[in-house]
PDB file of N, H, CA, C and O in Angstrom:
ATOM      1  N   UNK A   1     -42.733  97.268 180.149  1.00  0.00           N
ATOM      2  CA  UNK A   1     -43.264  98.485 180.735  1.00  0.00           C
ATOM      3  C   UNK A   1     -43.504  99.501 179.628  1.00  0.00           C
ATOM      4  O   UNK A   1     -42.586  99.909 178.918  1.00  0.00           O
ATOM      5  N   UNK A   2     -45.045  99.985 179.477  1.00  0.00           N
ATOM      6  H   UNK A   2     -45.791  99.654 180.054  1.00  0.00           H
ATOM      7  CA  UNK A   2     -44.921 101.051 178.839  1.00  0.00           C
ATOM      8  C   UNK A   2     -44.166 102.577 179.094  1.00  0.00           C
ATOM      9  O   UNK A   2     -44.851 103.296 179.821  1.00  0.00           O
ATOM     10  N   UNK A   3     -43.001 103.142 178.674  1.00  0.00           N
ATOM     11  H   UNK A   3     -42.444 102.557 178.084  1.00  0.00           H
ATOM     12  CA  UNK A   3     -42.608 104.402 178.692  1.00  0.00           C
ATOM     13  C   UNK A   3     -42.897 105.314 178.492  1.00  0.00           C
ATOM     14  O   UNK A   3     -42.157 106.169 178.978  1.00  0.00           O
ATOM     15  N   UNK A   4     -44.311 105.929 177.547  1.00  0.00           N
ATOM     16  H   UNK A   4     -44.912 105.234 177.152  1.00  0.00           H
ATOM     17  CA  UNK A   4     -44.945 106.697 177.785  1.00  0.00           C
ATOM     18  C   UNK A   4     -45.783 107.408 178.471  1.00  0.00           C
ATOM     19  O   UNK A   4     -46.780 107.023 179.081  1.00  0.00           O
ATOM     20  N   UNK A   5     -45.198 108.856 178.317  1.00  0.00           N
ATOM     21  H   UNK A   5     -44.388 109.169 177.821  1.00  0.00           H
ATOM     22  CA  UNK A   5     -45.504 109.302 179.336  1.00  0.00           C
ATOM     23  C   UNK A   5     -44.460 109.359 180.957  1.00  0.00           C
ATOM     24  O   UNK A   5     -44.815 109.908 181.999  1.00  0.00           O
ATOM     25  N   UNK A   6     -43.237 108.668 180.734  1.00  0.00           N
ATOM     26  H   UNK A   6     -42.948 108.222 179.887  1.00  0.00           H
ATOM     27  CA  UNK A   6     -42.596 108.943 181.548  1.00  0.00           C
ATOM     28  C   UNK A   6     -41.394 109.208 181.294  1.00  0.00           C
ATOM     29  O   UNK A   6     -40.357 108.583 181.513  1.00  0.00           O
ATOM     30  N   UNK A   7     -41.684 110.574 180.621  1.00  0.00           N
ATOM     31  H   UNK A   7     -42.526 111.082 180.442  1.00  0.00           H
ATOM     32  CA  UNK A   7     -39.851 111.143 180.209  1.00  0.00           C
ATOM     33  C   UNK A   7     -39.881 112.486 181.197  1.00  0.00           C
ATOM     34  O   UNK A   7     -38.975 113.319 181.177  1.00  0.00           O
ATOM     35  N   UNK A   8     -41.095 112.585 182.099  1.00  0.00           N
ATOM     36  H   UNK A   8     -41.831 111.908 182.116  1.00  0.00           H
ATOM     37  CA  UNK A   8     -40.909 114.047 182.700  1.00  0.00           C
ATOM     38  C   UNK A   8     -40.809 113.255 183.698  1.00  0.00           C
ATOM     39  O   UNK A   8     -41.023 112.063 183.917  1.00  0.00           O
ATOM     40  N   UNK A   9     -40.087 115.012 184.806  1.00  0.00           N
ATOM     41  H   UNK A   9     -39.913 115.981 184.628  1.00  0.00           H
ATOM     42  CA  UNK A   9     -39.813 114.668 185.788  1.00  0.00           C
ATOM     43  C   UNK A   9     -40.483 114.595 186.881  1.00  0.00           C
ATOM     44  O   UNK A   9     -40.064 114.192 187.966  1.00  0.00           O
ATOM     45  N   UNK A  10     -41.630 115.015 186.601  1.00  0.00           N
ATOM     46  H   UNK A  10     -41.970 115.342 185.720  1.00  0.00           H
ATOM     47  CA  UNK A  10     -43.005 115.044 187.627  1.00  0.00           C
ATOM     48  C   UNK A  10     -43.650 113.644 187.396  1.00  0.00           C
ATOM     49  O   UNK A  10     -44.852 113.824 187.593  1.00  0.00           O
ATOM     50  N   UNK A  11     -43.476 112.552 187.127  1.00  0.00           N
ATOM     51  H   UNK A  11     -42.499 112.405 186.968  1.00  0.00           H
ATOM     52  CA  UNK A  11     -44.025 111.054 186.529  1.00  0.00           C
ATOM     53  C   UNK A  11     -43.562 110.896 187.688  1.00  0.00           C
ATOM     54  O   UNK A  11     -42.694 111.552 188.263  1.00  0.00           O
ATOM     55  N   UNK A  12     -44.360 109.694 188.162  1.00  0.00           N
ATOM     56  H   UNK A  12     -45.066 109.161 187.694  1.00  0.00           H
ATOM     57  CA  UNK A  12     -43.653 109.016 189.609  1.00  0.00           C
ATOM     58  C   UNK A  12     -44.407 107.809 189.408  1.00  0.00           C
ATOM     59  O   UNK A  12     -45.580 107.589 189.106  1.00  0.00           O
ATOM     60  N   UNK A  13     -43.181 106.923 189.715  1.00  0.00           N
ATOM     61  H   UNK A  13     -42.228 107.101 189.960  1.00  0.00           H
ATOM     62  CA  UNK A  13     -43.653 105.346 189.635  1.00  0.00           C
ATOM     63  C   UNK A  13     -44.160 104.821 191.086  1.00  0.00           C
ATOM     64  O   UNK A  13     -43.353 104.843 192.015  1.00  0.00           O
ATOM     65  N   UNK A  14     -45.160 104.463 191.248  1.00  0.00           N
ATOM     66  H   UNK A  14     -45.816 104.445 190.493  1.00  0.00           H
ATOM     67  CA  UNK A  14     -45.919 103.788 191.627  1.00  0.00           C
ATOM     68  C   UNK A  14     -44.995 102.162 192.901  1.00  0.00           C
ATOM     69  O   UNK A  14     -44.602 101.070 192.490  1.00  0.00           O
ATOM     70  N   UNK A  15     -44.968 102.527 193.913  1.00  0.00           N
ATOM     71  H   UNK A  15     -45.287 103.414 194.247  1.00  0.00           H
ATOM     72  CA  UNK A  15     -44.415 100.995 195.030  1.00  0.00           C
ATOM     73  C   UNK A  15     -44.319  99.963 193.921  1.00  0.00           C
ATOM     74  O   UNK A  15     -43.556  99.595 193.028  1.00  0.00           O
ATOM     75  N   UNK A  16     -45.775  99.630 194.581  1.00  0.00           N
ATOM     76  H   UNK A  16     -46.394  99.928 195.307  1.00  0.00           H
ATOM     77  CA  UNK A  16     -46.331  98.398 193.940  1.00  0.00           C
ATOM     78  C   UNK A  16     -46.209  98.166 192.395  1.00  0.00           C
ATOM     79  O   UNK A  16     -45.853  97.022 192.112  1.00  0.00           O
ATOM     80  N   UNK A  17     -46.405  98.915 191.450  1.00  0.00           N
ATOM     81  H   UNK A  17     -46.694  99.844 191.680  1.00  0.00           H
ATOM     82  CA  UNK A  17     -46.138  99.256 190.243  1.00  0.00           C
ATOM     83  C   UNK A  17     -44.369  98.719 189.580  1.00  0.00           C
ATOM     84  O   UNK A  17     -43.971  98.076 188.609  1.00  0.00           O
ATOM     85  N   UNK A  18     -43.754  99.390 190.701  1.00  0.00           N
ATOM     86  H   UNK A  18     -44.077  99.912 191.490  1.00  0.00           H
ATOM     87  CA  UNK A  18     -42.005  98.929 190.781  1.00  0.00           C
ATOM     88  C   UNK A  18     -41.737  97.175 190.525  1.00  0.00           C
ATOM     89  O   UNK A  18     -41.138  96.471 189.713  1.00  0.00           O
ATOM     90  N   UNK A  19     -42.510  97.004 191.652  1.00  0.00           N
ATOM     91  H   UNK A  19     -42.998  97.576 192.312  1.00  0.00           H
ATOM     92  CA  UNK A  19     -42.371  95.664 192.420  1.00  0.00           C
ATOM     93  C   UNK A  19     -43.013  94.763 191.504  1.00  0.00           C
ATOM     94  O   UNK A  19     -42.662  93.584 191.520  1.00  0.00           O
ATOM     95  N   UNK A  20     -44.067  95.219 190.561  1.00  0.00           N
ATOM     96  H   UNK A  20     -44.352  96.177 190.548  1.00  0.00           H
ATOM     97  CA  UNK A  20     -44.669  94.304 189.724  1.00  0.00           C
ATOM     98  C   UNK A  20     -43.823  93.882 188.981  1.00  0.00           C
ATOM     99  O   UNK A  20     -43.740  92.677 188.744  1.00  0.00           O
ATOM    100  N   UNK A  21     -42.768  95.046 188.290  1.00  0.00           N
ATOM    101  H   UNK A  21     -42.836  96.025 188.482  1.00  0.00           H
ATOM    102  CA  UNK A  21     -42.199  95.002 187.030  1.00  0.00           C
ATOM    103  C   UNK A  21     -40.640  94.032 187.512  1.00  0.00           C
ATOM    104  O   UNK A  21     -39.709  93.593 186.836  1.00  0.00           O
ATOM    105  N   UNK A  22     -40.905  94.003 188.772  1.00  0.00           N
ATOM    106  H   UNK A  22     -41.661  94.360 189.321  1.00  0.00           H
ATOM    107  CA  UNK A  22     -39.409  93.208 189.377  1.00  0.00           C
ATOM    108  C   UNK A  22     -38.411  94.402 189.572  1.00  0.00           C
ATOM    109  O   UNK A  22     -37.304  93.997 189.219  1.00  0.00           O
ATOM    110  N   UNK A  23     -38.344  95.715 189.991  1.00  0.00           N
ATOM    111  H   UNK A  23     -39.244  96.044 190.278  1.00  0.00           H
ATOM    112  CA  UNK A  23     -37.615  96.114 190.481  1.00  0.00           C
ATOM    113  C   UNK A  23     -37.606  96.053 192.039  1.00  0.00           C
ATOM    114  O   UNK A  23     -38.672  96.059 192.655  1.00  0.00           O
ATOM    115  N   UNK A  24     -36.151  95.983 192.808  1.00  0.00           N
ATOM    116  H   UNK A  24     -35.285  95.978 192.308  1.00  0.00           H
ATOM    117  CA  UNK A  24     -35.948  95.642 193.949  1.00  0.00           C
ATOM    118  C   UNK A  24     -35.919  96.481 194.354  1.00  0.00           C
ATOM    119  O   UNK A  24     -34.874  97.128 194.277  1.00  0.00           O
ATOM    120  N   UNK A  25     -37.347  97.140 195.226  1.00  0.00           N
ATOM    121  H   UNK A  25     -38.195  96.614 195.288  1.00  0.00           H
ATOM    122  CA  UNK A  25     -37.820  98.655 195.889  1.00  0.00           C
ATOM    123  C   UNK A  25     -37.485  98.530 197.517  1.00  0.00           C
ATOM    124  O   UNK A  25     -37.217  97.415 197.964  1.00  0.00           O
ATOM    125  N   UNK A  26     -37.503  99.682 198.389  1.00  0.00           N
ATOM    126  H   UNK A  26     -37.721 100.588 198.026  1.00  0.00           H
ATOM    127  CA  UNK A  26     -37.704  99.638 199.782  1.00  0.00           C
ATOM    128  C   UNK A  26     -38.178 100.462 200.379  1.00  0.00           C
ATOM    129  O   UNK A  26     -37.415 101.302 200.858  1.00  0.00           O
ATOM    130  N   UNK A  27     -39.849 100.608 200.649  1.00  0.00           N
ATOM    131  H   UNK A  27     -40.468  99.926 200.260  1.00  0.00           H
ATOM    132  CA  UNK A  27     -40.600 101.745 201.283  1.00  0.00           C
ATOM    133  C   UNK A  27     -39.521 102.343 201.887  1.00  0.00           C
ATOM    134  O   UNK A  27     -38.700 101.645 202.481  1.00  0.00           O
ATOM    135  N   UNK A  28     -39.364 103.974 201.794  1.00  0.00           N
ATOM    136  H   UNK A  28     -40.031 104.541 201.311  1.00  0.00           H
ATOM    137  CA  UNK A  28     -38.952 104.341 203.322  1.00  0.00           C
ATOM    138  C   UNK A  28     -39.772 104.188 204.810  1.00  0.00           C
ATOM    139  O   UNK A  28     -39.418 104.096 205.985  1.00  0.00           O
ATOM    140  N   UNK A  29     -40.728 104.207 204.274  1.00  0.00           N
ATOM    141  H   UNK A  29     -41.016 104.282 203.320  1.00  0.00           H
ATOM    142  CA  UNK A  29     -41.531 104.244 205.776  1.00  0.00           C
ATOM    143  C   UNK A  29     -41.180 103.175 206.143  1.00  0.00           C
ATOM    144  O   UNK A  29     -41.277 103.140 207.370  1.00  0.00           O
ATOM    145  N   UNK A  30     -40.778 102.164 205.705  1.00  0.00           N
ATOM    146  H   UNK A  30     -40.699 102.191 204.708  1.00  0.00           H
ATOM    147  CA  UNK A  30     -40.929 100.729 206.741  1.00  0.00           C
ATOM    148  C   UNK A  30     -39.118 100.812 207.351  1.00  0.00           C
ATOM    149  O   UNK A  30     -38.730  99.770 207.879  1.00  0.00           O
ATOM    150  N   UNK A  31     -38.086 101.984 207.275  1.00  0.00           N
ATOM    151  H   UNK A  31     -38.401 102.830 206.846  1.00  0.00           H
ATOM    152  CA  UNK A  31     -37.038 101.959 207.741  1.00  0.00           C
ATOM    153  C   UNK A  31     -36.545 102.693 208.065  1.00  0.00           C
ATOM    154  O   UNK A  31     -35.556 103.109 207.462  1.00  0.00           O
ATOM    155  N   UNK A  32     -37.161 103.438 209.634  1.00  0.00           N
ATOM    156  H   UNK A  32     -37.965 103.100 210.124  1.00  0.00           H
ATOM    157  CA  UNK A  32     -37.322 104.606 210.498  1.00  0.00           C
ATOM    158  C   UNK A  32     -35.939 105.439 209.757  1.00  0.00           C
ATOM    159  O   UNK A  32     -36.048 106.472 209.096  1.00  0.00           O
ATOM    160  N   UNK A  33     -34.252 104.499 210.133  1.00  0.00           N
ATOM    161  H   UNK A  33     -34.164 103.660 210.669  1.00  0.00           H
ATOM    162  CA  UNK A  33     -33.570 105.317 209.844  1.00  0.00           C
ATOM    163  C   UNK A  33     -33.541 106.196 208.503  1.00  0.00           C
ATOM    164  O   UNK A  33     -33.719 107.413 208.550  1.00  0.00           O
ATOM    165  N   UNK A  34     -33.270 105.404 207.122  1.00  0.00           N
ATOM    166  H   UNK A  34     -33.125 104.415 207.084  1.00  0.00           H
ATOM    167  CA  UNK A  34     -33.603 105.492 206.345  1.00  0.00           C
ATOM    168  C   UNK A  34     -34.673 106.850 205.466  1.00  0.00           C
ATOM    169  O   UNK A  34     -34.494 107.690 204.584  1.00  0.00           O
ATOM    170  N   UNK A  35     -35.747 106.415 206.316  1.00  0.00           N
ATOM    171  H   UNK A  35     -35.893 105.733 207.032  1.00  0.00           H
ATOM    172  CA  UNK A  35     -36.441 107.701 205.945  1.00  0.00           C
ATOM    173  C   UNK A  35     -35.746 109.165 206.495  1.00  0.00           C
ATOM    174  O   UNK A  35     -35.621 110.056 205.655  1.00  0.00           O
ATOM    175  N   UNK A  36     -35.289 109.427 207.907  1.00  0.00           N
ATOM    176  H   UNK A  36     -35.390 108.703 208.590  1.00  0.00           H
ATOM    177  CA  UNK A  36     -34.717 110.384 208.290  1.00  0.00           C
ATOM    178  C   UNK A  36     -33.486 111.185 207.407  1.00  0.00           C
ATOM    179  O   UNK A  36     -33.431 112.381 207.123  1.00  0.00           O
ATOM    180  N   UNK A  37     -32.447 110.007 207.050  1.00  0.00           N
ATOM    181  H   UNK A  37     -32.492 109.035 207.281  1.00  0.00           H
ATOM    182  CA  UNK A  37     -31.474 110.794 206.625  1.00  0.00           C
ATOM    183  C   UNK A  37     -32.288 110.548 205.056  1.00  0.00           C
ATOM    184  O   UNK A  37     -32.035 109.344 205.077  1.00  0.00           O
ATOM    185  N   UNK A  38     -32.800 110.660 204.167  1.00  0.00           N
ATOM    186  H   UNK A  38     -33.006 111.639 204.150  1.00  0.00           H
ATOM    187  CA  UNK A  38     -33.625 110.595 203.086  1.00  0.00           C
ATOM    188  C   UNK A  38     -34.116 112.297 203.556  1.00  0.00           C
ATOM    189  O   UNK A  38     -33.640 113.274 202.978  1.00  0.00           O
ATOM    190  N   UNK A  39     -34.868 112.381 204.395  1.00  0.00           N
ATOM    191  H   UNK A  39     -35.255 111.588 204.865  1.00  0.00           H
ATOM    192  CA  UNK A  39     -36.023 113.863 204.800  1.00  0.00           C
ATOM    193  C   UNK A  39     -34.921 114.909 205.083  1.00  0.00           C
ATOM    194  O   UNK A  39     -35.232 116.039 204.709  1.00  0.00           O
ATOM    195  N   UNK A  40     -33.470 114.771 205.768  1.00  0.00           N
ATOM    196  H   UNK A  40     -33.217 113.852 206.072  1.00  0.00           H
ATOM    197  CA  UNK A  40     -32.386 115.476 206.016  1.00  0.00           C
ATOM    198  C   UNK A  40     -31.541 116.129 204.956  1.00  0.00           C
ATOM    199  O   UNK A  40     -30.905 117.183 204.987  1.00  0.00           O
ATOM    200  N   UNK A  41     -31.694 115.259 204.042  1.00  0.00           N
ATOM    201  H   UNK A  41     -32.210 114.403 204.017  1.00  0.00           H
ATOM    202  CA  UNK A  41     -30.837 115.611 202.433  1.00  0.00           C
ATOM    203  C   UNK A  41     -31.673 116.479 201.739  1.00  0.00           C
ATOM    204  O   UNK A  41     -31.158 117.429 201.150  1.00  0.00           O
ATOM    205  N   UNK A  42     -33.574 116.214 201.692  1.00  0.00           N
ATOM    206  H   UNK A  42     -33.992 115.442 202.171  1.00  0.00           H
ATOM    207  CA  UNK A  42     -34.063 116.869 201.380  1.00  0.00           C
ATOM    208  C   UNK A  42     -34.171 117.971 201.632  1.00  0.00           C
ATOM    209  O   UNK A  42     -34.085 118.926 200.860  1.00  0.00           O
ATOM    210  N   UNK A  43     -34.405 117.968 202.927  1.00  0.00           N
ATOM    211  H   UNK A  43     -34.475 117.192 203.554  1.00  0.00           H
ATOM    212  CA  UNK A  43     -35.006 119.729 203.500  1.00  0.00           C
ATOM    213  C   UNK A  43     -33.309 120.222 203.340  1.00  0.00           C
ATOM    214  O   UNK A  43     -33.274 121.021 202.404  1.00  0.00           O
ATOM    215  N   UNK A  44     -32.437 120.098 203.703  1.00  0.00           N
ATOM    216  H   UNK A  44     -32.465 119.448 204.463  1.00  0.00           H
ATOM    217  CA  UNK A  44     -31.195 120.527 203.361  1.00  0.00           C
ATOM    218  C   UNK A  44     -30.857 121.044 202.061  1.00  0.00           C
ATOM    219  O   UNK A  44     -30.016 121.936 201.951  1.00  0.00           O
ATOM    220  N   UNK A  45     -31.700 120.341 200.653  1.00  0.00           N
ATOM    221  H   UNK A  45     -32.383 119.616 200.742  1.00  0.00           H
ATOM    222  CA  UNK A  45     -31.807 120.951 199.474  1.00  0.00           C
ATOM    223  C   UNK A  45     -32.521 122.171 199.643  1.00  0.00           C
ATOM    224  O   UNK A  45     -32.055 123.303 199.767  1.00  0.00           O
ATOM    225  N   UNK A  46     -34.271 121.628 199.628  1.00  0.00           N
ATOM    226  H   UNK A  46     -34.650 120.708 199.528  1.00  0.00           H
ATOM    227  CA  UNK A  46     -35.221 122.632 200.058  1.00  0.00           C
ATOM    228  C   UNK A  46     -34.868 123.667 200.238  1.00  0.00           C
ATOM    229  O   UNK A  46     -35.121 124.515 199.382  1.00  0.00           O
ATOM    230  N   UNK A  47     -34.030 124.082 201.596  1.00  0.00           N
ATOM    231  H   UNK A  47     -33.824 123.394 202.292  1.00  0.00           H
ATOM    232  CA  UNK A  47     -33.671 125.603 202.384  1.00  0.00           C
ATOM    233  C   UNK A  47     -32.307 126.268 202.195  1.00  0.00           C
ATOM    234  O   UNK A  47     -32.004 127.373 202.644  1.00  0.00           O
ATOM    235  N   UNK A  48     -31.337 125.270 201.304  1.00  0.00           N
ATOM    236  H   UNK A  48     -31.584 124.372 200.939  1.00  0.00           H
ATOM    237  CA  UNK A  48     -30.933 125.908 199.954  1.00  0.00           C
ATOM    238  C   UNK A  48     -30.751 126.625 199.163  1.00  0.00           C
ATOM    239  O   UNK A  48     -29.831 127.432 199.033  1.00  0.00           O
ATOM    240  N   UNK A  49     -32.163 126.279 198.136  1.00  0.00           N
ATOM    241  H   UNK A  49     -32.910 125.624 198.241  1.00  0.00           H
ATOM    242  CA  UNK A  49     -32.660 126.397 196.945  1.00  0.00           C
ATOM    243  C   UNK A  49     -33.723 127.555 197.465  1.00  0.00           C
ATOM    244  O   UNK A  49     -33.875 128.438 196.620  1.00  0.00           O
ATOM    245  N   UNK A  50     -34.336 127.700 198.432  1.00  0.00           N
ATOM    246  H   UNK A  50     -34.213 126.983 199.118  1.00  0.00           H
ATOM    247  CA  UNK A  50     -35.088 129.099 198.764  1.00  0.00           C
ATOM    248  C   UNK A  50     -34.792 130.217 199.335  1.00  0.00           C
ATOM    249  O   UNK A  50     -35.431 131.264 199.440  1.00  0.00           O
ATOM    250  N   UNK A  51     -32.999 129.677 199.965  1.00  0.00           N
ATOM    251  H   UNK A  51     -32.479 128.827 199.879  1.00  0.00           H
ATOM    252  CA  UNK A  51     -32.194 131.041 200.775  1.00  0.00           C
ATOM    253  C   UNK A  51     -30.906 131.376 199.940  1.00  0.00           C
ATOM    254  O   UNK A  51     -30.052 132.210 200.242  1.00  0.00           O
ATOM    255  N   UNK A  52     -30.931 130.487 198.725  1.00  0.00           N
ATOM    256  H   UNK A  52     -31.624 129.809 198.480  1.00  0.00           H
ATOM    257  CA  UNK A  52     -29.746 131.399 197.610  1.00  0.00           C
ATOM    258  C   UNK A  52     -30.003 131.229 196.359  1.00  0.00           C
ATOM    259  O   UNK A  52     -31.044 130.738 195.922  1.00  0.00           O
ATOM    260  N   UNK A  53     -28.891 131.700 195.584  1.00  0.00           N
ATOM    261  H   UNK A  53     -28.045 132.098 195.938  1.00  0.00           H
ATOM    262  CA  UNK A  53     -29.505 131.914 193.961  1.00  0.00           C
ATOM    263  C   UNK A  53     -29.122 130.555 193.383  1.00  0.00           C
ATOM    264  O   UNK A  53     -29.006 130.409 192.167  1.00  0.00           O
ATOM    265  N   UNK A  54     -28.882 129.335 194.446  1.00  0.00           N
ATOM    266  H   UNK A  54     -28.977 129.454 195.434  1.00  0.00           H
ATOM    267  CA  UNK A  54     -28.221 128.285 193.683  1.00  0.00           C
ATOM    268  C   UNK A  54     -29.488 127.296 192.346  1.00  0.00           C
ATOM    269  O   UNK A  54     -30.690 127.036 192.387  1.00  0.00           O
ATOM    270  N   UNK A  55     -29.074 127.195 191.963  1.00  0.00           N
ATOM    271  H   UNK A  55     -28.098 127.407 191.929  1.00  0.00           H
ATOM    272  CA  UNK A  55     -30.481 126.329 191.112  1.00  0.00           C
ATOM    273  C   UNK A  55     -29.690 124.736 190.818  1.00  0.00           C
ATOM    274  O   UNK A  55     -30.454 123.771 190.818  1.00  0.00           O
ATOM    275  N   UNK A  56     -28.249 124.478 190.582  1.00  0.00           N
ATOM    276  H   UNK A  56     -27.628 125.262 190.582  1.00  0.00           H
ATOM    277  CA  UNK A  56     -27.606 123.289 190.808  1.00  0.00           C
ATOM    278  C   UNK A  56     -26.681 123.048 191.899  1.00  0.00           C
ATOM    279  O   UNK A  56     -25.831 123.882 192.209  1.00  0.00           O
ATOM    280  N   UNK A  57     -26.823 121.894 192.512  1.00  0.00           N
ATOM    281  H   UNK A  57     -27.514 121.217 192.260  1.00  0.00           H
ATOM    282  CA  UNK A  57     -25.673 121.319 193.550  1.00  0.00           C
ATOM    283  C   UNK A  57     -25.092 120.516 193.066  1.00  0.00           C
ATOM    284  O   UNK A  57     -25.811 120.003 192.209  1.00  0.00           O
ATOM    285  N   UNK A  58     -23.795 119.892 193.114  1.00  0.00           N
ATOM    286  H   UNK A  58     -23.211 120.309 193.811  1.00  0.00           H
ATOM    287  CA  UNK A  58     -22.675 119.222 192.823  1.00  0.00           C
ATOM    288  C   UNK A  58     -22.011 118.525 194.312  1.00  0.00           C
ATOM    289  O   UNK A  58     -21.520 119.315 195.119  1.00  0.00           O
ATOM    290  N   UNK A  59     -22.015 117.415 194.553  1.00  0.00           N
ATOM    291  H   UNK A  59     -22.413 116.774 193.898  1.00  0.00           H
ATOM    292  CA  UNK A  59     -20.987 117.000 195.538  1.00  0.00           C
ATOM    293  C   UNK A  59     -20.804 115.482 195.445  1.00  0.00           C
ATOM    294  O   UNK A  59     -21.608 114.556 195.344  1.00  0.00           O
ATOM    295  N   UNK A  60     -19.468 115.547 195.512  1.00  0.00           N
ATOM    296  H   UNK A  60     -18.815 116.300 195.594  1.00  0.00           H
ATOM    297  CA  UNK A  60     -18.965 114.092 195.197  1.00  0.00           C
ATOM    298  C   UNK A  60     -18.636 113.431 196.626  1.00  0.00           C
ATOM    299  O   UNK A  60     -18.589 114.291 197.504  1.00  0.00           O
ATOM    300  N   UNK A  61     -18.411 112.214 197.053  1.00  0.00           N
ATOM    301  H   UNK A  61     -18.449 111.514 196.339  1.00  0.00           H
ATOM    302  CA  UNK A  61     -18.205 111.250 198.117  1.00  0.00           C
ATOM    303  C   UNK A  61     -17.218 111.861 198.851  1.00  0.00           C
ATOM    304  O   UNK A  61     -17.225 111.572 200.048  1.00  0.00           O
ATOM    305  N   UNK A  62     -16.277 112.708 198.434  1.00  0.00           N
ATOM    306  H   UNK A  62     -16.271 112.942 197.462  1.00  0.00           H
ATOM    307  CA  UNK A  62     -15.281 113.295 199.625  1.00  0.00           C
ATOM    308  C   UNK A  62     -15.344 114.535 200.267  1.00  0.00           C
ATOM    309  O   UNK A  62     -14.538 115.038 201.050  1.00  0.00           O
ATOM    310  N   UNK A  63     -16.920 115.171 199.628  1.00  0.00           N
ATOM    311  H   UNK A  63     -17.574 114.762 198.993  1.00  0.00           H
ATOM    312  CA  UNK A  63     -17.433 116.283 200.521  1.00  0.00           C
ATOM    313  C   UNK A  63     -17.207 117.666 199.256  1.00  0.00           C
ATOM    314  O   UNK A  63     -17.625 118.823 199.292  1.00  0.00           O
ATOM    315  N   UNK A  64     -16.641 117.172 198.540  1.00  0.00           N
ATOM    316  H   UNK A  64     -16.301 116.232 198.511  1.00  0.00           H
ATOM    317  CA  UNK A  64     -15.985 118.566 197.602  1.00  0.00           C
ATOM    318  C   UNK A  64     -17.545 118.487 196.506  1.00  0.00           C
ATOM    319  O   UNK A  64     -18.186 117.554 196.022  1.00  0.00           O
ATOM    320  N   UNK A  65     -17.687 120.130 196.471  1.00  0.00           N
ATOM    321  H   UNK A  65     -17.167 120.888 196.864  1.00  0.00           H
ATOM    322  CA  UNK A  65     -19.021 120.594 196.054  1.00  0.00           C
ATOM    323  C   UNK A  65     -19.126 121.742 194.921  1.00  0.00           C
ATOM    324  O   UNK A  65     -18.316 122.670 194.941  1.00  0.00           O
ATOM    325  N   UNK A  66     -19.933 121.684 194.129  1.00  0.00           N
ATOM    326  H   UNK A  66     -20.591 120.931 194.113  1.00  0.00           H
ATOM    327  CA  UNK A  66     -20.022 122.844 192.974  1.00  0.00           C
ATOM    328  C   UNK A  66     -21.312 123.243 193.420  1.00  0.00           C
ATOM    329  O   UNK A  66     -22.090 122.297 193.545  1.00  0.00           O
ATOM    330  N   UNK A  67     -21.662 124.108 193.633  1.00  0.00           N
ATOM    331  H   UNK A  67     -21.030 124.876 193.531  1.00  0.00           H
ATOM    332  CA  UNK A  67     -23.437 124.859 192.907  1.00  0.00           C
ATOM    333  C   UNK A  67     -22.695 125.977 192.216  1.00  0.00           C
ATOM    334  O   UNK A  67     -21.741 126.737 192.386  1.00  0.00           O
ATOM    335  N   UNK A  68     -24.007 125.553 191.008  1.00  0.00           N
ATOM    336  H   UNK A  68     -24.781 124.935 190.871  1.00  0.00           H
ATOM    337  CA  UNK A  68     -24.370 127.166 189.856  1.00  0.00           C
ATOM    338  C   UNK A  68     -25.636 127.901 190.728  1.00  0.00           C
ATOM    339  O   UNK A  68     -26.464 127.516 191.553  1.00  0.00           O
ATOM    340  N   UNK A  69     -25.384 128.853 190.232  1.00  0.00           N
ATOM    341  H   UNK A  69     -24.711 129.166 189.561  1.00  0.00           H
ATOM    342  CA  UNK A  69     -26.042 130.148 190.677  1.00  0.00           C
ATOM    343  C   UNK A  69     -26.812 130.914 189.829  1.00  0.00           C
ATOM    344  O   UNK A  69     -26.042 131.788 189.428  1.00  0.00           O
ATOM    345  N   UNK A  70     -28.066 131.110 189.249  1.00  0.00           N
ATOM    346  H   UNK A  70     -28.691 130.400 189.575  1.00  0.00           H
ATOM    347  CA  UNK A  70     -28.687 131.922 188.862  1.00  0.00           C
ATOM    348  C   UNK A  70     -28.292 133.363 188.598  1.00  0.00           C
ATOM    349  O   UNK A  70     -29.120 134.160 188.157  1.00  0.00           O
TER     350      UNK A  70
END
């Protein structure tokens, strides 16, 4: 795989592109649940990140959480 060009964070790899190179991908769309709690974590960042000064979140598997604050 060429790496150039993908050290930023706006680069986005490509499904099919994945799948060429042999990584083991899984549309969300093809796994109703899946996509939901995926769109839930997001917008949960999202409204966040636009209703406080947080700019990092932190949370580990037992619920315990850091954000920095601007």
């Amino acid at each position: 795989m060429d790496y150039e060009g993908t050290t930023e964070h706006s680069h986005h790899f490509l499904l099919d592109k994945c799948r060429e190179i042999g990584l083991n991908v899984t549309a969300i769309e093809d796994d109703q649940s899946l996509q939901e709690d995926i769109l839930s974590v997001h917008h949960a960042f999202v409204a966040t990140f636009a209703r406080t000064s947080a700019i990092k979140v932190i949370q580990n598997a037992t619920g315990a959480n850091w954000t920095v604050g601007a």
